[in-house]
C-alpha positions in Angstrom: 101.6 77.4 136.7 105.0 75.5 137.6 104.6 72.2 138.8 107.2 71.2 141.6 110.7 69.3 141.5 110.9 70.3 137.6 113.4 73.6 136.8 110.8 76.5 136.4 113.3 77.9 133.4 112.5 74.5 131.4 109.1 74.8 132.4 108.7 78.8 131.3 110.7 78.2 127.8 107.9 75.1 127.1 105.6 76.2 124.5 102.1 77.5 126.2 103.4 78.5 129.2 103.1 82.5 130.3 102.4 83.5 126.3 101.4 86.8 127.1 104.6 87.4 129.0 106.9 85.9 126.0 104.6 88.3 123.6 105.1 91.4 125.7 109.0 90.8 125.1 108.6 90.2 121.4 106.5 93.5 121.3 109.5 95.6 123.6 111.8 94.1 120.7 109.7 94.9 117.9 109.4 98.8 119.0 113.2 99.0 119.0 113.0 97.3 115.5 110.7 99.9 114.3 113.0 102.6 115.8 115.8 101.7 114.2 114.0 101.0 110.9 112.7 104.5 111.5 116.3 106.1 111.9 117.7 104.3 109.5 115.8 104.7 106.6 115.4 108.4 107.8 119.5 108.6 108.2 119.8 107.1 104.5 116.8 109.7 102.7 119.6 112.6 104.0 122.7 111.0 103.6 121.9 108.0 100.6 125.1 105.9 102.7 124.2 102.4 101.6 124.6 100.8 104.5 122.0 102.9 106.1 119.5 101.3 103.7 121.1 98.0 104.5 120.3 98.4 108.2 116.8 99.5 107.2 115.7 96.4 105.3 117.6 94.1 108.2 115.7 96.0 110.8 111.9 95.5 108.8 113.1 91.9 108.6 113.5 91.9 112.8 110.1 93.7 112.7 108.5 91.3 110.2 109.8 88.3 112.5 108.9 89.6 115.8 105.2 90.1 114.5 105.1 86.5 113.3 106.1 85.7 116.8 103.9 88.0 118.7 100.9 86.5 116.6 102.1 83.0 117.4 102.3 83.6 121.3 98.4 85.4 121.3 97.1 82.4 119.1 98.3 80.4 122.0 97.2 82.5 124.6 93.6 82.1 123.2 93.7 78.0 122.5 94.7 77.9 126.0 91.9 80.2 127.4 89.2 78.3 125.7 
């Protein structure tokens, strides 16, 4: 995986190296994204505070970019496997 005498941080934050790990923290990140998208839009159907819908379309934009990464880091995953 890591080659010796080179700094295994500049070697993990290399592109194709441990994919599915870098995806598994993109997913955790995306969950909270959706939780918050979740509360806030929820908040803001109750309460109609602007800033709750605010926070609900910066949140689906954290969702919509984490998905974009998470596809990115399986499409890797399988060029490397094959």
């Amino acid at each position: 995986m890591f080659q010796s005498g080179e700094n295994s941080m500049d070697q993990f934050m290399e592109q194709d190296q441990l994919d599915r790990f870098k995806g598994l923290v993109h997913v955790g990140l995306c969950s909270l994204g959706v939780a918050c998208v979740l509360y806030n839009v929820g908040a803001w159907l109750i309460r109609k505070e602007p800033r709750l819908f605010m926070n609900g379309l910066i949140y689906g934009g954290l969702v919509w970019f984490e998905l974009v990464a998470i596809s990115k880091h399986l499409r890797r995953d399988r060029r490397i496997e094959t």
